[in-house]
DSSP file (Angstrom, degrees, kcal/mol; ACC not computed):
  #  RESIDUE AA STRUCTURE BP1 BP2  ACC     N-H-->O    O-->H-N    N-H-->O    O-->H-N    TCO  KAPPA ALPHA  PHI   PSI    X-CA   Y-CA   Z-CA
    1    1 A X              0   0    0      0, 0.0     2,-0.6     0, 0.0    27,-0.0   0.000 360.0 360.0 360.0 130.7   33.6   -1.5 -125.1
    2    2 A X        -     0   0    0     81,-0.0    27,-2.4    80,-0.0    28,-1.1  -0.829 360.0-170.2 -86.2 106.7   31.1   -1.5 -122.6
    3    3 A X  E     -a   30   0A   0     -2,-0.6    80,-0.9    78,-0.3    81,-0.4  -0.593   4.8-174.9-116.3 142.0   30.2   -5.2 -121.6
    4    4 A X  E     -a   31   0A   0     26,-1.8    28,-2.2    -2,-0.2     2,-0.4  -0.911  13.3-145.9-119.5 160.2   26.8   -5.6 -119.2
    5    5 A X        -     0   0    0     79,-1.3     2,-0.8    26,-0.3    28,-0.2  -0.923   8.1-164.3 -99.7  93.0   25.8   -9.1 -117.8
    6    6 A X        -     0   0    0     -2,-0.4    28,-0.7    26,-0.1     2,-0.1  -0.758  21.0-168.6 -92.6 138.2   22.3  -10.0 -117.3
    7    7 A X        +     0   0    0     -2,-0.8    28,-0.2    79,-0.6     3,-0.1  -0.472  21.2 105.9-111.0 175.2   22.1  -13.1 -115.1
    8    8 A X        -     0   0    0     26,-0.3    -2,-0.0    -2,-0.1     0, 0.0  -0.025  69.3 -93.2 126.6 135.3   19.5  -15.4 -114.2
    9    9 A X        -     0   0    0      1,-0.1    -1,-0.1    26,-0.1     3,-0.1   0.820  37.4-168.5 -67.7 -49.0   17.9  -18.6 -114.4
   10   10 A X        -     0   0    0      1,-0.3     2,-1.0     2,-0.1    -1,-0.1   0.767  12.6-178.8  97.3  24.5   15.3  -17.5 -117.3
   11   11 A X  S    S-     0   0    0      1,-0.4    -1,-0.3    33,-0.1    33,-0.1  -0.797  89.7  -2.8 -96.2  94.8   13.2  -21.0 -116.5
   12   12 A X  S    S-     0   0    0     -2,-1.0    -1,-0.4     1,-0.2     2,-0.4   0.775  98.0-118.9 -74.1-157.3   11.5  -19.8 -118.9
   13   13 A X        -     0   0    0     -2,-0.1     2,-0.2    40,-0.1    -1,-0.2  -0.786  38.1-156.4 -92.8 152.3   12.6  -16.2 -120.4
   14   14 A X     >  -     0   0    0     -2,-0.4     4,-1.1   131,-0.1   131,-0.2  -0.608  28.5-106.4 -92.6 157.9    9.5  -13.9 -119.9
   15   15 A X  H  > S+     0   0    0    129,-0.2     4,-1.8    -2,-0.2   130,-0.1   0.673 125.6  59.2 -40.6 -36.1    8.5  -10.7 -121.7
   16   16 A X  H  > S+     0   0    0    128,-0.2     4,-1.0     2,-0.2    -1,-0.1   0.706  99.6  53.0 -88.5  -0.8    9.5   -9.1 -118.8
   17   17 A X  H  > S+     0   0    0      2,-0.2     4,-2.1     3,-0.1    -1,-0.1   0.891 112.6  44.7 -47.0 -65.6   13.2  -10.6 -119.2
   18   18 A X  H  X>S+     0   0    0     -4,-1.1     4,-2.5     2,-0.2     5,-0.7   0.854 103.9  66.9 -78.4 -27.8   13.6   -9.3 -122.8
   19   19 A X  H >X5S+     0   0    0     -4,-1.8     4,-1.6     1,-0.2     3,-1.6   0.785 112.0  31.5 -45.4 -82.6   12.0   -6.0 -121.5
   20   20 A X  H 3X5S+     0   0    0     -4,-1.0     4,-0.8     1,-0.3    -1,-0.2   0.636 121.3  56.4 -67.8 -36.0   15.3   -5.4 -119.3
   21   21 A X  H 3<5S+     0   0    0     -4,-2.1    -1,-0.3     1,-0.2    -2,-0.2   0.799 107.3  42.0 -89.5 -13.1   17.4   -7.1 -122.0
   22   22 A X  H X<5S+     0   0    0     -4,-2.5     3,-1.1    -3,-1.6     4,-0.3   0.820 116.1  52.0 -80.8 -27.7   16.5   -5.1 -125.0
   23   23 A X  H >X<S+     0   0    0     -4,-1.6     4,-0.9    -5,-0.7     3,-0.5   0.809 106.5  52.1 -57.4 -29.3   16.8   -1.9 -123.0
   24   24 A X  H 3X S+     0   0    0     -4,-0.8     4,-3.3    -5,-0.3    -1,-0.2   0.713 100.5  64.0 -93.9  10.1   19.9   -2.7 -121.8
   25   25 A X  H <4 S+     0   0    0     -3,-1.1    -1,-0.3     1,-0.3    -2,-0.2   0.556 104.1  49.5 -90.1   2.0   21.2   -3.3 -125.2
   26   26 A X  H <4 S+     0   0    0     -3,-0.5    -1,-0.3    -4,-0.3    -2,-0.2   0.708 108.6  42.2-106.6  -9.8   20.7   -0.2 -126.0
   27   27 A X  H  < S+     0   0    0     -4,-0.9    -2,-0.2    -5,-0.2    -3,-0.1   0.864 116.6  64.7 -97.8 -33.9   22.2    1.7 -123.6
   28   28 A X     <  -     0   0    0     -4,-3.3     3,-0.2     1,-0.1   -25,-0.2  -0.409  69.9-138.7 -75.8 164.3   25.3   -1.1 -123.7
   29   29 A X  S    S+     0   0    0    -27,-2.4     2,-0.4     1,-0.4   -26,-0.1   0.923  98.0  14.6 -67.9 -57.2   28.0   -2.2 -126.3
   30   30 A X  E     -a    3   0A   0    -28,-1.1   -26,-1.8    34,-0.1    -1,-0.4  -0.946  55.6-174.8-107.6 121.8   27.1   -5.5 -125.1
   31   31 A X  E     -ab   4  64A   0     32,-3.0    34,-1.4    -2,-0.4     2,-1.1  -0.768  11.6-172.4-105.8  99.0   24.9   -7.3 -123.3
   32   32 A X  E     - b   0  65A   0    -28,-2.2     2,-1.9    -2,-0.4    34,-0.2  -0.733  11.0-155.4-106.0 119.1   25.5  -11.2 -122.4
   33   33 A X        -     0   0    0     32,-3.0    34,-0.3    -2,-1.1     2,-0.2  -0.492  17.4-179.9 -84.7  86.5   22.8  -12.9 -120.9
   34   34 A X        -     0   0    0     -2,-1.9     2,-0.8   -28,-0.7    34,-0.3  -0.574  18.0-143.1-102.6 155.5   24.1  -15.7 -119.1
   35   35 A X  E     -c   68   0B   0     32,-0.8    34,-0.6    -2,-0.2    16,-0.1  -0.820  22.6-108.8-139.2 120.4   22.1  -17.9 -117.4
   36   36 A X  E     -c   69   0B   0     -2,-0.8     2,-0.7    32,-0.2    34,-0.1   0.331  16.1-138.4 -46.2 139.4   23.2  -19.5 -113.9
   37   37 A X        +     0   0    0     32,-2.4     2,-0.7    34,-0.1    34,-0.3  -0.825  36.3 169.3 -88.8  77.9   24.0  -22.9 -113.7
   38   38 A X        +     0   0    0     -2,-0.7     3,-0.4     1,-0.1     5,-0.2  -0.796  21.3 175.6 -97.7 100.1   22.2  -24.1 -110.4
   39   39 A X  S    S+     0   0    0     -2,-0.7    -1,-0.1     1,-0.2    -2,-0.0   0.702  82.7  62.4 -86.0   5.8   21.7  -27.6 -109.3
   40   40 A X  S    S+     0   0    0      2,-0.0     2,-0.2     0, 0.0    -1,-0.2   0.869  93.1  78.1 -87.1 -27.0   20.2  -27.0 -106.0
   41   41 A X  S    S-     0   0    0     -3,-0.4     2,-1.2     1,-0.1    -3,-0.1  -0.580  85.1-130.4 -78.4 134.9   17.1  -25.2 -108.0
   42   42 A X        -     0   0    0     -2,-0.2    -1,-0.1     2,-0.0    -3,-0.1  -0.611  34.6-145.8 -98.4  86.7   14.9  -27.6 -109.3
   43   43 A X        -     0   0    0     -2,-1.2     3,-0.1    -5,-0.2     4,-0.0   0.018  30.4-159.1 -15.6 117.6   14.3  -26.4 -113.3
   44   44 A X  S    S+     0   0    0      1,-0.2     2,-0.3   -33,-0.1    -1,-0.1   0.878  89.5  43.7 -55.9 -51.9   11.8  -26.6 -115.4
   45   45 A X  S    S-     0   0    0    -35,-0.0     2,-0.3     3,-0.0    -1,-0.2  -0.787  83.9-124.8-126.5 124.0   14.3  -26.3 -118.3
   46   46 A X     >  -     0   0    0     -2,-0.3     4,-2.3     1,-0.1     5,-0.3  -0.542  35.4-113.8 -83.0 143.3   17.1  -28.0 -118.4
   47   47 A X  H  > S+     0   0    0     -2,-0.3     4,-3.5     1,-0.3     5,-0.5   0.893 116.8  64.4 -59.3 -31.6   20.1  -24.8 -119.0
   48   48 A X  H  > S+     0   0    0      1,-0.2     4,-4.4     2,-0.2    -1,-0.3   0.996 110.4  42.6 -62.8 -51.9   21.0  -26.2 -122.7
   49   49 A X  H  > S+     0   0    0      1,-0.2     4,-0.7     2,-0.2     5,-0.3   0.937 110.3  48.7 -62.3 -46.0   17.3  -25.2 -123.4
   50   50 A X  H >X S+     0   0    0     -4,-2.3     4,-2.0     2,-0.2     3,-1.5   0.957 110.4  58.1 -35.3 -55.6   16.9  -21.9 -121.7
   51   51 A X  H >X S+     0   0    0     -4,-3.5     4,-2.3    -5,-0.3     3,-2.1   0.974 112.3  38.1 -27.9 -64.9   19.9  -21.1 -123.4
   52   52 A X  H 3< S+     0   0    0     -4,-4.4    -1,-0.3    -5,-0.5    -2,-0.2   0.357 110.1  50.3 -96.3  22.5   18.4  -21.8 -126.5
   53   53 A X  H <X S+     0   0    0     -3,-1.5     4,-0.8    -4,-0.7    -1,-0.4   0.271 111.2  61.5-104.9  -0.6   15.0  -20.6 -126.3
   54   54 A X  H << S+     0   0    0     -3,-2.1     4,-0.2    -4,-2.0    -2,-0.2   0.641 106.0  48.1 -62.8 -33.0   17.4  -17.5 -125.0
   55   55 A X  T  < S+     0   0    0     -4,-2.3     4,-0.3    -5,-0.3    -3,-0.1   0.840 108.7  47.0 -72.3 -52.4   18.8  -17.6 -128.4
   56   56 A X  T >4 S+     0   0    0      1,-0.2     3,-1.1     2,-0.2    -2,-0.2   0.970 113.9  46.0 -81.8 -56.1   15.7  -17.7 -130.6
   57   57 A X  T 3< S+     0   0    0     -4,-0.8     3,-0.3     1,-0.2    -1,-0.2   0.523 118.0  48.2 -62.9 -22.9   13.7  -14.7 -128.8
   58   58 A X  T >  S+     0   0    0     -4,-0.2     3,-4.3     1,-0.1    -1,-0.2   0.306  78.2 114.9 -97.1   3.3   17.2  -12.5 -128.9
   59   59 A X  T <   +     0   0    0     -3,-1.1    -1,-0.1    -4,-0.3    -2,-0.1   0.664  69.4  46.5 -62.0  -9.3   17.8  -13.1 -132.2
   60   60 A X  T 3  S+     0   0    0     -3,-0.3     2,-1.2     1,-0.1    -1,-0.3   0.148  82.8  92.3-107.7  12.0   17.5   -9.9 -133.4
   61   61 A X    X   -     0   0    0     -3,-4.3     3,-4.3     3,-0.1     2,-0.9  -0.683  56.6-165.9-123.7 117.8   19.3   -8.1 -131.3
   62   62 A X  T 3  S+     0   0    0     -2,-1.2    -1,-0.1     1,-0.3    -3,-0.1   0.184  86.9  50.9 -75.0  17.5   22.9   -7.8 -132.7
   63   63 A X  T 3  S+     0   0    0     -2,-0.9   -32,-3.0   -32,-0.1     2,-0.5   0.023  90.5  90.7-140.4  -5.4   24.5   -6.6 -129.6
   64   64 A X  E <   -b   31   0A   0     -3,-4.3     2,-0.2    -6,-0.2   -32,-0.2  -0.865  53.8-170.1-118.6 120.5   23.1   -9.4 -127.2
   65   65 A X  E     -b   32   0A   0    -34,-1.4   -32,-3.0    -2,-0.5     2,-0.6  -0.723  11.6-145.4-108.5 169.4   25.2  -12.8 -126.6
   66   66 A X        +     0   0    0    -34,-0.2     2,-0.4    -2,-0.2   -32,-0.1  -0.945  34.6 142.1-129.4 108.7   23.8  -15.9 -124.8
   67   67 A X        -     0   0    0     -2,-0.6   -32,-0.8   -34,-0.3     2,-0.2  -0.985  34.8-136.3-148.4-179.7   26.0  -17.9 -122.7
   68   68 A X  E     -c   35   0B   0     -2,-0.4     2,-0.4   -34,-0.3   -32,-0.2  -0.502  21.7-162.6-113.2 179.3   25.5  -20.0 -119.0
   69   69 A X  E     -c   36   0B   0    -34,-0.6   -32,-2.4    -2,-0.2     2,-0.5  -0.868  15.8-142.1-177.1 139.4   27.8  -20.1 -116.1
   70   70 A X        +     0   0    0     -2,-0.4     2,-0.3   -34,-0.1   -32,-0.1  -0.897  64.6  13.1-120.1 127.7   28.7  -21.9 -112.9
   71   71 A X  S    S-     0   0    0     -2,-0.5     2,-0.3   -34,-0.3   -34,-0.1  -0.944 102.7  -3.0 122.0-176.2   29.9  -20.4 -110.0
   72   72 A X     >  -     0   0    0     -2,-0.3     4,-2.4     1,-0.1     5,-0.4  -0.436  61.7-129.3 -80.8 148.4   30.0  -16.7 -108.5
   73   73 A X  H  > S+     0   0    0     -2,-0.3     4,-2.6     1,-0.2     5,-0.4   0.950 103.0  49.0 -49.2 -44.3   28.8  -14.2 -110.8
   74   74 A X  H  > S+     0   0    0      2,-0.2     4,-1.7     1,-0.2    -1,-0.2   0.990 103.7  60.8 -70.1 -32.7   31.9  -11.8 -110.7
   75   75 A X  H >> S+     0   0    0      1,-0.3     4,-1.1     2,-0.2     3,-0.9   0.966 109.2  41.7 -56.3 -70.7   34.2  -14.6 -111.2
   76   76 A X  H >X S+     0   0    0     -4,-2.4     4,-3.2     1,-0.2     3,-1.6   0.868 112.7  56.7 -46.2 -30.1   32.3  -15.2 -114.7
   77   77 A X  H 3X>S+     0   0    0     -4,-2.6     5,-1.0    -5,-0.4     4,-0.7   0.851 103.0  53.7 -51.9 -34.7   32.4  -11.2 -115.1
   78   78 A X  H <<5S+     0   0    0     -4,-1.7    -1,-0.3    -3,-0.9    -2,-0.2   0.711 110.1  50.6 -85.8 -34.2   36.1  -11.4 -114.7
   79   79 A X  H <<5S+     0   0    0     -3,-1.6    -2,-0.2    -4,-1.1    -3,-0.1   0.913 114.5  41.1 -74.5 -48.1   36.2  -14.1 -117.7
   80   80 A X  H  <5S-     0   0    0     -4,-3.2    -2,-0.2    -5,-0.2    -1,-0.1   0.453 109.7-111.1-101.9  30.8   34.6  -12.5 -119.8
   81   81 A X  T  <5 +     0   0    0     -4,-0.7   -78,-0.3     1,-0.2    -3,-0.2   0.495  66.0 142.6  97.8 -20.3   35.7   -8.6 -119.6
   82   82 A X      < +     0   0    0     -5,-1.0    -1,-0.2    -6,-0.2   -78,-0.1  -0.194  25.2 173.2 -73.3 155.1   32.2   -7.3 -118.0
   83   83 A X        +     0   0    0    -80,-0.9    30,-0.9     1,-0.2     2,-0.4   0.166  62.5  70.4-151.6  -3.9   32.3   -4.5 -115.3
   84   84 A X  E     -d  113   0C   0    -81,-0.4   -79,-1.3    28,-0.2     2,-0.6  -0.765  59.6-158.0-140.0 123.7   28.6   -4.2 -115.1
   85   85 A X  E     -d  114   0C   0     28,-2.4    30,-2.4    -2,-0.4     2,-0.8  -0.669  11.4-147.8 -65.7 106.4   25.5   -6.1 -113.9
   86   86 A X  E     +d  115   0C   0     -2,-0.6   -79,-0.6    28,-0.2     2,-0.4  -0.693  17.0 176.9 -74.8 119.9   22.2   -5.8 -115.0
   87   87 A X        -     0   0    0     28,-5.5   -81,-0.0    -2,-0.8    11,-0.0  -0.635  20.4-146.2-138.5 100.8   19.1   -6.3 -112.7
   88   88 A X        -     0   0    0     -2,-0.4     2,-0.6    28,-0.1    30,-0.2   0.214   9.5-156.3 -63.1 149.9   15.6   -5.8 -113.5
   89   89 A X  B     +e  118   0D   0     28,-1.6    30,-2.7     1,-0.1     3,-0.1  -0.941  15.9 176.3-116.9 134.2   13.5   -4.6 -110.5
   90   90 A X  S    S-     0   0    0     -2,-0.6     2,-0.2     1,-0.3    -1,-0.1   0.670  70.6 -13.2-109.1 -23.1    9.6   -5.7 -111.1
   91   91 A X  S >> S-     0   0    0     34,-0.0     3,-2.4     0, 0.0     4,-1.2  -0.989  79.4 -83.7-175.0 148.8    8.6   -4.1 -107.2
   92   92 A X  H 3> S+     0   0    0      1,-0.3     4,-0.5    -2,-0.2    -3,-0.0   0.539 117.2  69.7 -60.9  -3.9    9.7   -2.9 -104.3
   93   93 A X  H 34 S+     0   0    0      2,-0.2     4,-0.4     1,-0.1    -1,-0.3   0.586 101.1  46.9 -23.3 -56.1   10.0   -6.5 -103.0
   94   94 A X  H X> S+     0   0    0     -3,-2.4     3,-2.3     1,-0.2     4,-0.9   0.986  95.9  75.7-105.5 -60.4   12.6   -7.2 -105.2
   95   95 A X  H 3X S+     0   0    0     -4,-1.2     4,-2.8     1,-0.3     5,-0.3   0.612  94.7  50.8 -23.3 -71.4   14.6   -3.9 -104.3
   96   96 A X  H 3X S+     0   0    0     -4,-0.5     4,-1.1     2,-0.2    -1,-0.3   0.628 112.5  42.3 -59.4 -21.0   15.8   -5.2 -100.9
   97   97 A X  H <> S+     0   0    0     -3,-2.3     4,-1.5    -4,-0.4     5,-0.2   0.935 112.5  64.5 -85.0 -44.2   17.4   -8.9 -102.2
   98   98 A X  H >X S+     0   0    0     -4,-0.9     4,-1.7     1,-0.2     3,-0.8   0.791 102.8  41.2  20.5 -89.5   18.6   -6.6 -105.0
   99   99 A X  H 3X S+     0   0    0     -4,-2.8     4,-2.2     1,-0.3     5,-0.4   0.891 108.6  56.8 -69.3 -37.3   20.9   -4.5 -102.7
  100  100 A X  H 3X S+     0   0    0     -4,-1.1     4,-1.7    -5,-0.3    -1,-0.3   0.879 110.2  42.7 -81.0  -8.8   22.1   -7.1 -100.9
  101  101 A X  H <X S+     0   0    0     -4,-1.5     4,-2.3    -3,-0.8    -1,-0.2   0.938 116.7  56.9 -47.0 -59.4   23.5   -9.0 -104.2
  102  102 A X  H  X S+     0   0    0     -4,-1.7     4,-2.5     1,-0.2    -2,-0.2   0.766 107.8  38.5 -61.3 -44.2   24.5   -5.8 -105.1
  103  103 A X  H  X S+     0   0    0     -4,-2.2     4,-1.6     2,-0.2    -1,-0.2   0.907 112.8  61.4 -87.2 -50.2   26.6   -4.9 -102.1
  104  104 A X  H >< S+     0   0    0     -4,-1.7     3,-1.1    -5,-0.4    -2,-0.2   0.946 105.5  42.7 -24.6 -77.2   27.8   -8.1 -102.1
  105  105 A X  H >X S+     0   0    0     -4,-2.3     4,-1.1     1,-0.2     3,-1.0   0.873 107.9  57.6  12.0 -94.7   29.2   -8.0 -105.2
  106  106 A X  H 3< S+     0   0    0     -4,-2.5    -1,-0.2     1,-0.3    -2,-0.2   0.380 100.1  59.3 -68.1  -2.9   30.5   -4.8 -104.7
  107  107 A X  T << S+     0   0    0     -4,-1.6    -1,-0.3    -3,-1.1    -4,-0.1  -0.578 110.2  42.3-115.7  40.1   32.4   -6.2 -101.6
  108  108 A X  T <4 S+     0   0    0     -3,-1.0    -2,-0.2     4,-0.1    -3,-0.1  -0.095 135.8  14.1-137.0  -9.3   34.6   -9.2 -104.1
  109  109 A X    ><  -     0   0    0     -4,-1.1     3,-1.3    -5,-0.2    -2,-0.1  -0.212  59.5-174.5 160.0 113.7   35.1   -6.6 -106.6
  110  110 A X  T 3  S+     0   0    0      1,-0.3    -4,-0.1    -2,-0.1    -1,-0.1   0.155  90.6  64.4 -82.2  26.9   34.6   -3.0 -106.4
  111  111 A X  T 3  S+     0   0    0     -3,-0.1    -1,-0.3     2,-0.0     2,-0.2   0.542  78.7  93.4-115.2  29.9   35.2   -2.6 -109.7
  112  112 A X    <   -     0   0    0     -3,-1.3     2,-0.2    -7,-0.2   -28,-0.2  -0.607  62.2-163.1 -64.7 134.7   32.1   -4.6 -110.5
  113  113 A X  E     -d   84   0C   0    -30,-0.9   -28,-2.4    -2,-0.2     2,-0.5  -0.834   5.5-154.3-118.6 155.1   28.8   -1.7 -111.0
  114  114 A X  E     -d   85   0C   0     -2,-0.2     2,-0.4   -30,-0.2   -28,-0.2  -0.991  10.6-156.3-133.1 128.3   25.0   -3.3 -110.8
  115  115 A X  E     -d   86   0C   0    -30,-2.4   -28,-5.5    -2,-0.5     2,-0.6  -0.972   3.8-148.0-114.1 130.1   22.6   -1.1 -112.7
  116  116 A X        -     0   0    0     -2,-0.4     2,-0.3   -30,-0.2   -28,-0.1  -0.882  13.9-174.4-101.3 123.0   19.0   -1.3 -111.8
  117  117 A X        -     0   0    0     -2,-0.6   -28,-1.6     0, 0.0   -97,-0.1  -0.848  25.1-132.2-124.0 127.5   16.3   -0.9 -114.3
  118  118 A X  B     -e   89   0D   0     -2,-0.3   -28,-0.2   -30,-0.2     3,-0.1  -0.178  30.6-119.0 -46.2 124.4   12.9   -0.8 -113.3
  119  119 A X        -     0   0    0    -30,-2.7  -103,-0.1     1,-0.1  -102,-0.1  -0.273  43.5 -81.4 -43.1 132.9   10.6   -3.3 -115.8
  120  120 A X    >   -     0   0    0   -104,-0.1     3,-1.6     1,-0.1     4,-0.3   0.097  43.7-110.6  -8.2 124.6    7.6   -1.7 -118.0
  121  121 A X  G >  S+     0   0    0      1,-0.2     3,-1.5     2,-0.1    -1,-0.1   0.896 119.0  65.7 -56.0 -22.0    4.6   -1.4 -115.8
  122  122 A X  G 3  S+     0   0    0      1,-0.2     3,-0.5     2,-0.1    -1,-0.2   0.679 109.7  48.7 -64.8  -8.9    2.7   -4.5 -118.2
  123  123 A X  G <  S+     0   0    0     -3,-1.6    -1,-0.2     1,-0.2    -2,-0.1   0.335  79.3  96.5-127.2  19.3    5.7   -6.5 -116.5
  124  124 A X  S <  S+     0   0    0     -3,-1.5    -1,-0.2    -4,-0.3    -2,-0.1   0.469  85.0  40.6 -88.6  16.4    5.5   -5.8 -113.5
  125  125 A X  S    S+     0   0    0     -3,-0.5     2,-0.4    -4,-0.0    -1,-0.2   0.507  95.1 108.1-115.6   0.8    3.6   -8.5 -112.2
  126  126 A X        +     0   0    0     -4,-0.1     2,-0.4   -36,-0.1  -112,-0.1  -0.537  30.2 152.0 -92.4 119.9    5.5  -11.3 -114.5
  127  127 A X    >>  -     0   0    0     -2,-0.4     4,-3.2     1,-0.1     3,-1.2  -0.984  56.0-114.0-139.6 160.5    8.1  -14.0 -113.3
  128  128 A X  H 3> S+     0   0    0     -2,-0.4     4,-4.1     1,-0.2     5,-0.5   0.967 114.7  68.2 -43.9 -47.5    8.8  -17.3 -114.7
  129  129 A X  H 3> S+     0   0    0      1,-0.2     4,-0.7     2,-0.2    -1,-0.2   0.920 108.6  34.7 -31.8 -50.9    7.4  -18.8 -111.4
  130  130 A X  H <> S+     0   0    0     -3,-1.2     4,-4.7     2,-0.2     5,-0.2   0.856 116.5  55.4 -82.4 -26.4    3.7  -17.5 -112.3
  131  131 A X  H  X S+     0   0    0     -4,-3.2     4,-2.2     1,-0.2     5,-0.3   0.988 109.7  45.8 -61.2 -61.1    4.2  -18.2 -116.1
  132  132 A X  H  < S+     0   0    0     -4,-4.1    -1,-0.2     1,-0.2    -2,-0.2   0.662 113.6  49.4 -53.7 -19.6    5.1  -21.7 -115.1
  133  133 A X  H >X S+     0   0    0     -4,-0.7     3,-3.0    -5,-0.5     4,-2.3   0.933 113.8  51.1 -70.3 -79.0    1.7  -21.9 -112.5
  134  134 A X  H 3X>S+     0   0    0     -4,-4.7     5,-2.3     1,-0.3     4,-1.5   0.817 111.3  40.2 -45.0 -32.1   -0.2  -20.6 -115.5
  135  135 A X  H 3<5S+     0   0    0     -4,-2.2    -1,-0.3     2,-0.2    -3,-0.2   0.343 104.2  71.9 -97.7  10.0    1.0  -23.2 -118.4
  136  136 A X  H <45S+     0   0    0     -3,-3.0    -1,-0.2    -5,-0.3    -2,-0.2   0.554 103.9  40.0 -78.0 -42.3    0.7  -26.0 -115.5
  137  137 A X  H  <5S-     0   0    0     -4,-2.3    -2,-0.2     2,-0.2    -3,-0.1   0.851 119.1-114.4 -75.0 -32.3   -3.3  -25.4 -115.9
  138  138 A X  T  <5 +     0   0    0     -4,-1.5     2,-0.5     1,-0.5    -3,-0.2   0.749  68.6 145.4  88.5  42.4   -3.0  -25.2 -119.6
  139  139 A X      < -     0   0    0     -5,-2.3    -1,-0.5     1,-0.1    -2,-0.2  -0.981  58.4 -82.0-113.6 127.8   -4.1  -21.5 -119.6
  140  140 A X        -     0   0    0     -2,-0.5     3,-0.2     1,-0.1    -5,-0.1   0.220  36.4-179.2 -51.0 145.7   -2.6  -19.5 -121.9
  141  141 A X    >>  +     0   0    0      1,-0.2     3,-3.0     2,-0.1     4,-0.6   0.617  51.2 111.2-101.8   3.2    0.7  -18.0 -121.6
  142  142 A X  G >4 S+     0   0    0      1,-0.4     3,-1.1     2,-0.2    -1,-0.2   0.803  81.9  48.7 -57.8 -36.7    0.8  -15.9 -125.2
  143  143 A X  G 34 S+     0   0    0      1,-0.3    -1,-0.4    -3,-0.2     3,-0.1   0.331 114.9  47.5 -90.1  -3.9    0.5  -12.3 -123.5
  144  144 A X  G <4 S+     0   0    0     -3,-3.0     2,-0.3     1,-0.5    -1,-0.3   0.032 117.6  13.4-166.3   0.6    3.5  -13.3 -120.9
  145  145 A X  S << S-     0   0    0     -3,-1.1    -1,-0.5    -4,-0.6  -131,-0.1  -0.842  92.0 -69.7-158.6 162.3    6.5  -15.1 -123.4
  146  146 A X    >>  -     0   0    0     -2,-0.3     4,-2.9    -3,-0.1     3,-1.2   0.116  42.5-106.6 -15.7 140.1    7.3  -15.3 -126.4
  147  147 A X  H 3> S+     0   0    0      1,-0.2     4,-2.0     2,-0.2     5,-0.1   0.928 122.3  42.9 -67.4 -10.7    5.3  -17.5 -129.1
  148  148 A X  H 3> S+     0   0    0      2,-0.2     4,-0.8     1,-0.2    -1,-0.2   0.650 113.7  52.7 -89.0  -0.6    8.8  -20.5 -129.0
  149  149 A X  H <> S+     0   0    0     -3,-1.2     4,-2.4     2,-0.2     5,-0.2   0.829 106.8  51.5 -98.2 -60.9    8.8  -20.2 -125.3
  150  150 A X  H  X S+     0   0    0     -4,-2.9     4,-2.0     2,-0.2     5,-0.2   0.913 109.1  48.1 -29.0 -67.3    5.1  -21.0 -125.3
  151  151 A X  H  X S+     0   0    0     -4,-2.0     4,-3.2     1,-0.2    -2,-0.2   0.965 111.6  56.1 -51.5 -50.6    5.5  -24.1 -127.5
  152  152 A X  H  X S+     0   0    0     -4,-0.8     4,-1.8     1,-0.2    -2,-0.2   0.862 103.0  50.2 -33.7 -57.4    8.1  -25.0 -125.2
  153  153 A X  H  X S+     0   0    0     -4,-2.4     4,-2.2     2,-0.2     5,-0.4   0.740 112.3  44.8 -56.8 -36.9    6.2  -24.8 -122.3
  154  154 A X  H  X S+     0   0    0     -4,-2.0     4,-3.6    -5,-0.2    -2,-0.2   0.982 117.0  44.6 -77.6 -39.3    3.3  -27.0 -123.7
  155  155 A X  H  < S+     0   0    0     -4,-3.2     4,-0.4     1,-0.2    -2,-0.2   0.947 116.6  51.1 -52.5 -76.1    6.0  -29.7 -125.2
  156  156 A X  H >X S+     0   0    0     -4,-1.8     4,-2.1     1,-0.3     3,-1.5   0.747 119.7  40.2 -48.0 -56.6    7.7  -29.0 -121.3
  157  157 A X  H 3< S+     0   0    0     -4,-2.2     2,-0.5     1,-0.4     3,-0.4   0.987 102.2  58.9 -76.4 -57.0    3.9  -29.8 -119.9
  158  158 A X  T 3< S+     0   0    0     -4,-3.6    -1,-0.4    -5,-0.4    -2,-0.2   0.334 103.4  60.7 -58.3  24.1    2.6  -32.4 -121.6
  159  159 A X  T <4        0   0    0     -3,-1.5    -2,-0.2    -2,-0.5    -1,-0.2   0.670 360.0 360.0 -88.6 -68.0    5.5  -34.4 -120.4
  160  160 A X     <        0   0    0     -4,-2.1    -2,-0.2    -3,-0.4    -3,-0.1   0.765 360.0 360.0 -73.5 360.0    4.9  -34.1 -117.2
């Protein structure tokens, strides 16, 4: 079985998230989308939620698991059976921290592969960063996550 791992903080998930994560469910057995455990980044979404607004927007896809992780990335790869990394590329920007993850990586364990797919061109200008700029004005986010991701984000705002 062919297990991939998409990583990543997911604070929130984007459209352009599930772009890279239903594509790669098809091309994989598996996909598990775990999503790093970082305390030095300071979160919008605490990881229990990401998870589980990770859960309700994947819910249909019957090939895609949801879990978190702390630590190096191969290490978790190495628990759970995975031998390949997925990593969506939005620009050529992104290309160069890309490779060096990638080579990284591939230097603690070569038998570790990182597949790049470029995002959809509608998603190539979307990261959680801008969503979270936009729903900080209270300008809508509908076109750029999901509608439970959205509600999240307004509960998430009117709080602060």
């Amino acid at each position: 079985m062919a297990i991939a791992v998409c990583s990543g903080s997911f604070d929130p998930v984007t459209y352009g998230h599930l772009d890279i994560i239903s594509r790669g469910a098809k091309v994989f057995d598996k996909v598990i989308v775990a999503v790093l455990i970082n305390s030095k980044k300071n979160s919008l979404f605490s990881v229990d939620e990401r998870v589980e607004m990770l859960r309700q927007v994947t819910a249909d896809m019957d090939n895609v698991e949801i879990d978190s992780f702390d630590g190096l990335l191969i290490d978790y790869m190495n628990r759970r059976g995975a031998k390949v990394i997925i990593r969506g590329l939005r620009a050529v920007s992104d290309f160069e921290y890309e490779m060096q993850v990638a080579s990284i990586n591939k230097k603690l364990d070569d038998q570790i592969e990182t597949f790049f797919m470029m995002t959809s061109n509608q998603y190539s200008y979307l990261s959680s960063s801008i969503v979270k700029e936009v729903a900080r004005y209270k300008a809508s986010v509908a076109d750029l996550v999901p509608s439970a991701v959205e509600e999240a984000l307004k509960r998430k705002m009117a709080q602060l």
